[in-house]
Structures are given as C-alpha cells and as structure tokens.
Backbone as CSV, one residue per row, in Angstrom:
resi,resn,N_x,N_y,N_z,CA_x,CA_y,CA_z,C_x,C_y,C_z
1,UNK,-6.887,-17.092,-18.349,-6.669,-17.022,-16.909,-6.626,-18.447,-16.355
2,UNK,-5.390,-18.898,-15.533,-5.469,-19.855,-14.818,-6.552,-20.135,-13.827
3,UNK,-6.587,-21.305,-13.448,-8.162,-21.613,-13.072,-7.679,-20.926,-11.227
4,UNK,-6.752,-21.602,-10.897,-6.627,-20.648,-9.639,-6.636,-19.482,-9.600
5,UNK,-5.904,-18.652,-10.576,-6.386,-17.109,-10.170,-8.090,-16.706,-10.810
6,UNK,-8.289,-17.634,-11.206,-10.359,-17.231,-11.623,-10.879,-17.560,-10.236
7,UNK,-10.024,-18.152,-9.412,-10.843,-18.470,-7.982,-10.368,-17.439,-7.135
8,UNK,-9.161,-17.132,-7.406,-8.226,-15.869,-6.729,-9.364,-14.699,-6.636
9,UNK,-9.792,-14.188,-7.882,-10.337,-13.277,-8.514,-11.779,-12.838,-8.059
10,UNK,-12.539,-13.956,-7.572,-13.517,-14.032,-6.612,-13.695,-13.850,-5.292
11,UNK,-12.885,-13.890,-4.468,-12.708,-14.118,-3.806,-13.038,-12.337,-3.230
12,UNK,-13.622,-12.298,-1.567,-14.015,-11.264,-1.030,-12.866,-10.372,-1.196
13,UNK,-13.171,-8.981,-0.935,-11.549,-8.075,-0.731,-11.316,-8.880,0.787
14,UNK,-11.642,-8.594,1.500,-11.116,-8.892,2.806,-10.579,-10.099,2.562
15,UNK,-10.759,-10.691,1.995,-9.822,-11.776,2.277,-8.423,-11.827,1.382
16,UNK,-8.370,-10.729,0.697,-7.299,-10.871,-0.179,-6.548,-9.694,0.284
17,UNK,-7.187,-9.013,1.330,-5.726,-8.457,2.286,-5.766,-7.208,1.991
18,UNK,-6.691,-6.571,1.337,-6.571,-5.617,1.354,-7.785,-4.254,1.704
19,UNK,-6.662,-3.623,2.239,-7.605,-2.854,3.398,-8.385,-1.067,2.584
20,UNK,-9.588,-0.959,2.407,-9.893,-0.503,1.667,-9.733,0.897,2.257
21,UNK,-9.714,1.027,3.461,-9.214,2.263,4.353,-8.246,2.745,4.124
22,UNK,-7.220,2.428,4.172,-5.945,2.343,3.856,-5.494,3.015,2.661
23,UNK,-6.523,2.406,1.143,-6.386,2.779,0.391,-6.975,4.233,0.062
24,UNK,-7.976,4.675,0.929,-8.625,5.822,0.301,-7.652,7.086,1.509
25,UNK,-7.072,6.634,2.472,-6.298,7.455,3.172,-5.434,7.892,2.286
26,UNK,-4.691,6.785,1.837,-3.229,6.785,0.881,-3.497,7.982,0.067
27,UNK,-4.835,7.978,-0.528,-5.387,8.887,-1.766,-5.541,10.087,-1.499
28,UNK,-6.244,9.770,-0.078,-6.731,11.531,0.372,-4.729,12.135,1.478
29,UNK,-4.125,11.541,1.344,-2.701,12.234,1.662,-2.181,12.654,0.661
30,UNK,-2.558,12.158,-0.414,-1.905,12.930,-1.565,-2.124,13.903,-1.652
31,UNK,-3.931,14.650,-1.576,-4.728,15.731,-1.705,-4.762,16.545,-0.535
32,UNK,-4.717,15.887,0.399,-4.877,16.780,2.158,-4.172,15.925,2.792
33,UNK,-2.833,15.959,3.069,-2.126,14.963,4.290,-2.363,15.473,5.540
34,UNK,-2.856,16.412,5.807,-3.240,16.844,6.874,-4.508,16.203,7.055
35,UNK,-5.517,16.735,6.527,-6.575,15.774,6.629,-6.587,14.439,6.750
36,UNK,-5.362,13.606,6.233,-5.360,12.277,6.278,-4.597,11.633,7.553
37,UNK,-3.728,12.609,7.977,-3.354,12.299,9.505,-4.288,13.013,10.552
38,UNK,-4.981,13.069,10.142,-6.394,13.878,11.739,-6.935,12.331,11.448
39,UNK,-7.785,11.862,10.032,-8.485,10.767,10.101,-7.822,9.281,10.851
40,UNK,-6.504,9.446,10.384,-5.753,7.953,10.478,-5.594,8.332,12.359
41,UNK,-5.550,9.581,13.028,-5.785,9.522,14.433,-6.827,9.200,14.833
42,UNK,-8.244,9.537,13.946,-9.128,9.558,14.497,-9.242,7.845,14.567
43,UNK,-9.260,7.356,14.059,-8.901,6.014,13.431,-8.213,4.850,14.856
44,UNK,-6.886,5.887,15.377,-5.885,5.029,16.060,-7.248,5.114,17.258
45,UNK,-8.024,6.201,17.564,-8.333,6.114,18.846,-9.703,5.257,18.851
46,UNK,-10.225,5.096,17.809,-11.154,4.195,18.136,-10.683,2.084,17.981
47,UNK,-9.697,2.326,17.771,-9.075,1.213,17.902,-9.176,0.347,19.129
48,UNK,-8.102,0.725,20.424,-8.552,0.653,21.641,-9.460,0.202,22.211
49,UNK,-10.435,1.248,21.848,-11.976,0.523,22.617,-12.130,-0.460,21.931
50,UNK,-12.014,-0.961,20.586,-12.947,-1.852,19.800,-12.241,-3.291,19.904
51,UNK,-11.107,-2.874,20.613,-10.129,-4.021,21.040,-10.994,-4.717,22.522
52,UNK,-11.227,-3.537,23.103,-11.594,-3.843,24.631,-12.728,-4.397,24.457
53,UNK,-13.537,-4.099,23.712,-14.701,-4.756,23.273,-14.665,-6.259,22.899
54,UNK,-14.150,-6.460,21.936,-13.835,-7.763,21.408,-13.218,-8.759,22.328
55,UNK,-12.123,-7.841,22.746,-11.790,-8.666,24.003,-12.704,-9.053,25.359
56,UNK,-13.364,-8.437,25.074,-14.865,-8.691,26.427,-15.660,-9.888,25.974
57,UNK,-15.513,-10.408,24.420,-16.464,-10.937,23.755,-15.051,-12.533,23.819
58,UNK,-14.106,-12.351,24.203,-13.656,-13.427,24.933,-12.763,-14.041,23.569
59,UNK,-12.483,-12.845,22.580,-11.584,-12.980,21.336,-10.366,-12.098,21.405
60,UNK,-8.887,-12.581,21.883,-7.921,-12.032,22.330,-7.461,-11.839,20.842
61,UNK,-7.346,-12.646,20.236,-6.625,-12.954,18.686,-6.872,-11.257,18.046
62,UNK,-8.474,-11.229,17.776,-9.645,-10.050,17.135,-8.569,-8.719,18.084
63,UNK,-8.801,-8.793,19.215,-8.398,-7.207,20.235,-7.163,-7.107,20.176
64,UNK,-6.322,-7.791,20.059,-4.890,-7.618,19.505,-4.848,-6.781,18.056
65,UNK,-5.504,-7.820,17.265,-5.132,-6.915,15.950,-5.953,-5.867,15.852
66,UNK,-6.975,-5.349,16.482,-7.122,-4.242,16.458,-6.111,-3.104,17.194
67,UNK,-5.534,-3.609,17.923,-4.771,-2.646,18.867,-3.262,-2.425,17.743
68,UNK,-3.007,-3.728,17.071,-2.093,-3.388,16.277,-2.342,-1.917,14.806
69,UNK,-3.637,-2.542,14.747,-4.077,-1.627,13.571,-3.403,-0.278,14.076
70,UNK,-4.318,-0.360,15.828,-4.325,1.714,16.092,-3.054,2.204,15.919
71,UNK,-1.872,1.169,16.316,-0.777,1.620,16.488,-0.275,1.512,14.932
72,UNK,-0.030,0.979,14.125,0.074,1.079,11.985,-0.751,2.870,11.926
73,UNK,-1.569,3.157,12.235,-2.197,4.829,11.419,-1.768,5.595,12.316
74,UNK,-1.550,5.361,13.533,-0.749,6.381,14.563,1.030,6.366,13.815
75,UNK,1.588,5.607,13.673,2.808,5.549,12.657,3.008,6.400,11.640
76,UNK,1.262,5.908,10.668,1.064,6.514,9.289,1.116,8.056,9.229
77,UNK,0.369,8.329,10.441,0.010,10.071,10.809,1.525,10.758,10.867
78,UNK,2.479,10.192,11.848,3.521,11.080,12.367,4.395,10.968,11.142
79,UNK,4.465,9.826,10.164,4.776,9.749,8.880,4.520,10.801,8.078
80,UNK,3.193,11.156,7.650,2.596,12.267,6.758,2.988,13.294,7.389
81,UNK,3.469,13.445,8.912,3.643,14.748,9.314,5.175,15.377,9.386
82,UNK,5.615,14.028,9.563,7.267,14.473,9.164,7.277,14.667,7.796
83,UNK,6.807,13.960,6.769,6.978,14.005,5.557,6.368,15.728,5.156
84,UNK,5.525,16.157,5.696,5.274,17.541,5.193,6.115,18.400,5.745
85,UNK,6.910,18.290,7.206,7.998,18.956,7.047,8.967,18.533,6.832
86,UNK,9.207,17.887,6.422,10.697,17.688,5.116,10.583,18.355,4.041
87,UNK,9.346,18.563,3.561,8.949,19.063,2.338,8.726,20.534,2.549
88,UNK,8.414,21.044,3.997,8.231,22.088,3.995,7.144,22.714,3.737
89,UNK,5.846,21.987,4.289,4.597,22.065,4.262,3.833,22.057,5.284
C-alpha cells in the first residue's frame, strides 16, 4: 500500500464522504422501499429545523447543507416511489 492511501485509509468516514445513512437506506430499499421512502421523509423533515438551528448558531455554510441534504432524500423518496410503480409495486 502506498503511503498516501495508508493515510487515506485512516482517515474518519466522515471525512471520506461517505454518508453512512445513505448507505443503510440504499440497503433497506432493496428490502422495503417503502419503508425506505417514509424514513428518507422522515429524514427530509427534520432537516429544516436543524438548518434553522444552526443557522441561529450564526453558521449559514452548516444550514444550507442541511437544507440541501432534506431536499437529496425528498428526491430519493419520490425516486423509490416512481421506481415501484414502474415496476408495478
């Protein structure tokens, strides 16, 4: 292993971008996409506030990307939901 990716390799998940939510949604749509678009709503709506919050705490950068997040699983949801009726599910 190159010495940069042995430092790569250490390195926190969060900082290597990947969102561990994301991943266990992905998993549980395979098994219940229904279930996984109720969560990824439940998800969009606590977004919002946690934006308004942050943004109270005088971090516009932080309440943005949360607001972006809500709106990415609100996407993801109507995604899984067209996708089950295409499929006919």
């Amino acid at each position: 292993m190159v010495q940069g990716e042995a430092a790569k390799e250490r390195r926190p998940i969060e900082e290597r971008s990947v969102d561990v939510n994301d991943l266990l949604l992905g998993a549980l749509s395979k098994e219940d996409p229904q279930g996984s678009a109720r969560l990824r709503l439940e998800l969009a709506e606590r977004g919002p506030r946690r934006g308004r919050g942050v943004r109270g705490e005088g971090d516009a950068v932080q309440a943005s990307k949360k607001g972006h997040r809500a709106a990415e699983e609100v996407v993801e949801a109507l995604a899984e939901k067209a996708s089950r009726s295409l499929l006919g599910g």
